[in-house]
C-alpha positions in Angstrom: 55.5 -33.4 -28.9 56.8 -36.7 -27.3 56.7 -37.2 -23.4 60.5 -36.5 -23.0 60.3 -33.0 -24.4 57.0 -32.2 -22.6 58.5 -33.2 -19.3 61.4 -31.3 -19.9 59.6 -28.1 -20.9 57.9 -28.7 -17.5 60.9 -28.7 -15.5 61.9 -25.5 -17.4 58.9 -24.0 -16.8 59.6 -24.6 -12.8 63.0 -23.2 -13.1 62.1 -20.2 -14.7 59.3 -19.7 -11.8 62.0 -19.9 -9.4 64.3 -17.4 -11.5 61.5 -15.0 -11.8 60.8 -15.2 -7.6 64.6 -13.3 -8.0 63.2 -10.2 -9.8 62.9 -6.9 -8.2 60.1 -6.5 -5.6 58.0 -3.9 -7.6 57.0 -6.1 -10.4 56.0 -9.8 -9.4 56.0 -12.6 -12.5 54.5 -15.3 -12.1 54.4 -18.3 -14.7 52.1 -21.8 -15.0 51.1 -24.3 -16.8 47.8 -24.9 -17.7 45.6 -27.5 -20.2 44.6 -30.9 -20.0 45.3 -31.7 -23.7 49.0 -32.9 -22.4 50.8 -30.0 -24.1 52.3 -27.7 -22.3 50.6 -24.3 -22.1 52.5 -21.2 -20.9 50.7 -18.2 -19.5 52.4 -15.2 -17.4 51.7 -12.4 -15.8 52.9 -9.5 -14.0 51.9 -7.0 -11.2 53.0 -4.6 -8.6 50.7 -6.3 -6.2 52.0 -8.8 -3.4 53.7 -12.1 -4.1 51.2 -14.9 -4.8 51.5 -17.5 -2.2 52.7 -21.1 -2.4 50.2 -23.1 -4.3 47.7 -20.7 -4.2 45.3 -21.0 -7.6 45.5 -19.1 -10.8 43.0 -16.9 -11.5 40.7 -17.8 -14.5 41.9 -14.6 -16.4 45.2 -16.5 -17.5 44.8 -18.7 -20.8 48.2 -20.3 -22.0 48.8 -20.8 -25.7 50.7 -24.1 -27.2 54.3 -23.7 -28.8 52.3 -25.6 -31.6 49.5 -22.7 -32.2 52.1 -20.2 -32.9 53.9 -19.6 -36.4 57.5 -18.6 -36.4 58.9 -15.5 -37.4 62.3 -15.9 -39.4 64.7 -13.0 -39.0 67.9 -13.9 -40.7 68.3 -17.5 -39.6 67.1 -16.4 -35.9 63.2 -18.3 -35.4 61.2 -16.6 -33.1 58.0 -18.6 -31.6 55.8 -15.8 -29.8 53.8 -17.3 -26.5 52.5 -14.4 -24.8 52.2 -11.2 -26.8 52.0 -8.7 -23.9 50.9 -5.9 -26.8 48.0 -7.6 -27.7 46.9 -9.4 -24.4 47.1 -6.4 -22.4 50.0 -8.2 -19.6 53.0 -6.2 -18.5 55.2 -9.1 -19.6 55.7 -11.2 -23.0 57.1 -14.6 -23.7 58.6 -16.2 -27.0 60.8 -19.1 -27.5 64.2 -18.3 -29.7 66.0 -20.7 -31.5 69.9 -19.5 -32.7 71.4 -21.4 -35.2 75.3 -22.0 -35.1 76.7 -18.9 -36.5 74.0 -16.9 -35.8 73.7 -13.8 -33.9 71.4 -11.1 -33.0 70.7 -7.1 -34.3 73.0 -4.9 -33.6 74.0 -4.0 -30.4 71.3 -1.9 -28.6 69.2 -0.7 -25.6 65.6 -0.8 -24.7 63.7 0.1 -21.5 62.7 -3.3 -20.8 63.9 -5.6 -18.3 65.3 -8.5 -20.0 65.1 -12.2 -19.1 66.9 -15.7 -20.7 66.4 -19.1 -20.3 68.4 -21.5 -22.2 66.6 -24.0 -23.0 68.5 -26.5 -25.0 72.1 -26.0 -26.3 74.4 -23.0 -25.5 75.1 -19.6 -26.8 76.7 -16.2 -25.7 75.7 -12.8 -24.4 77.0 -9.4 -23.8 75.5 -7.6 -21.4 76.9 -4.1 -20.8 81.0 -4.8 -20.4 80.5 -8.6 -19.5 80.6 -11.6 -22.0 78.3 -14.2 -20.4 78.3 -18.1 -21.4 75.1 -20.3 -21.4 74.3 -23.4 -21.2 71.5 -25.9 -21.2 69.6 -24.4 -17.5 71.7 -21.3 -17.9 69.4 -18.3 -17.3 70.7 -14.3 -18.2 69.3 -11.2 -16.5 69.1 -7.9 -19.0 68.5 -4.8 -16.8 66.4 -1.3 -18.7 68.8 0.5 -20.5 71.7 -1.8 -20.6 73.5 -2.3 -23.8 73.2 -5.9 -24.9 73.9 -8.5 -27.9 73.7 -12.4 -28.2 75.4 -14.9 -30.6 76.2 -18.7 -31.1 79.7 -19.1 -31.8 79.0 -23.2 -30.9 78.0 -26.4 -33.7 74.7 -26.8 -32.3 71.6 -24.7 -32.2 70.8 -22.8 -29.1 66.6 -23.0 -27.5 66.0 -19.8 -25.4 63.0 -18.4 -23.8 63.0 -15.1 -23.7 60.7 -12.9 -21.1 60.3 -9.3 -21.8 58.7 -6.7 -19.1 56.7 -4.5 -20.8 56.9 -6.7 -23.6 58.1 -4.9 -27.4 55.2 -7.5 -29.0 55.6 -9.6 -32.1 55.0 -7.2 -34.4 58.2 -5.7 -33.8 60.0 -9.0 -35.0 57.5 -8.9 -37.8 58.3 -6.0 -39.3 62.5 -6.6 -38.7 61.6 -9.7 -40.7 59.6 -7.6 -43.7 62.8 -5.4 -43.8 65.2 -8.7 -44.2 63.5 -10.0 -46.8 64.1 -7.3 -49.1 67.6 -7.6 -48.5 70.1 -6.1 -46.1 69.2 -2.5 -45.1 71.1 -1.2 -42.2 69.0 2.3 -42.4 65.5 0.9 -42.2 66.4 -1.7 -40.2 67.5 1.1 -37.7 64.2 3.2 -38.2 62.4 0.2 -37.1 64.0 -0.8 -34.3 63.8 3.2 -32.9 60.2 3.1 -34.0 60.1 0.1 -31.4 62.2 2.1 -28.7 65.4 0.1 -29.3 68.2 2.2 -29.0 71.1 1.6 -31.5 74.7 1.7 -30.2 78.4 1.5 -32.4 79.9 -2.2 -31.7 82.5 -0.5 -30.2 81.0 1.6 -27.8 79.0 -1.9 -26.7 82.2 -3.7 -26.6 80.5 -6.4 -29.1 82.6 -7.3 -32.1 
């Protein structure tokens, strides 16, 4: 990773800290970097404790994990980079980096009860949240509520970059296992099972208002 795209992932990683300081009272995020290798290490976590002050120090329980330790899950052309795997590490929150290729869009409209964050990282893309279509760019972050119906696409020439926070967090083996079901070829029905078996609620394109 060259110096440009490390400092850039830093100043992400800042904004994000500051978008997260905006989430509801009763669960605090909080995000850092940590390492001394020169890549950038994310690690979260979440509590219903107080706020952490200004510049106070992490607790030695966090450990970040490189962008370059993690493989990428393929689902349809969708890449999904997992960071954090709140399943497995026993936080409230996960992290994973999303990359949408021009054309490309997301499973069908659904629901889940996690709360739902977006930072667009590099390039721009679209989401539907509930009756509103929402543009973003490069610095754009989106805000997914529990239980509201939601989609994404790129309808744009270039590919999108997006970290994506989820609290609780559905874990990678969820994406896994949409990516088994893709390989064998387009199967709306198991697709489906999986994503209920993951508490992702399907919903009609028209009753979500995404064509």
């Amino acid at each position: 990773m060259d110096q440009a795209q490390q400092s850039a992932d830093e100043r992400s990683l800042l904004d994000i800290r500051n978008l997260l300081d905006l989430a509801p009272r009763h669960m605090v995020k909080t995000l850092y970097l940590t390492g001394k290798d020169g890549l950038p290490h994310w690690s979260g976590a979440t509590s219903r404790y107080p706020r952490r002050r200004a510049g106070a120090a992490v607790g030695e329980g966090g450990r970040g994990v490189s962008t370059v330790d993690q493989d990428v899950i393929a689902i349809g052309a969708l890449q999904i980079r997992y960071l954090i795997d709140g399943t497995r590490t026993g936080a409230a929150a996960g992290m994973f980096e999303l990359t949408i290729p021009p054309g490309a869009q997301s499973p069908p409209a659904h629901s889940h009860d996690n709360e739902e964050y977006l930072y667009c990282l590099e390039g721009a893309m679209r989401c539907f949240v509930g009756d509103e279509v929402r543009a973003l760019a490069t610095g754009d972050t989106n805000y997914t509520p529990p239980g509201v119906i939601h989609a994404f696409d790129n309808p744009h020439g270039t590919s999108a970059r997006v970290l994506v926070i989820n609290s609780p967090d559905i874990g990678a083996q969820y994406f896994r296992d949409i990516s088994a079901v893709l390989a064998s070829g387009p199967d709306p029905a198991r697709m489906g099972a999986v994503m209920r078996r993951y508490g992702l609620r399907l919903v009609p394109p028209k009753a979500a208002g995404v064509g």
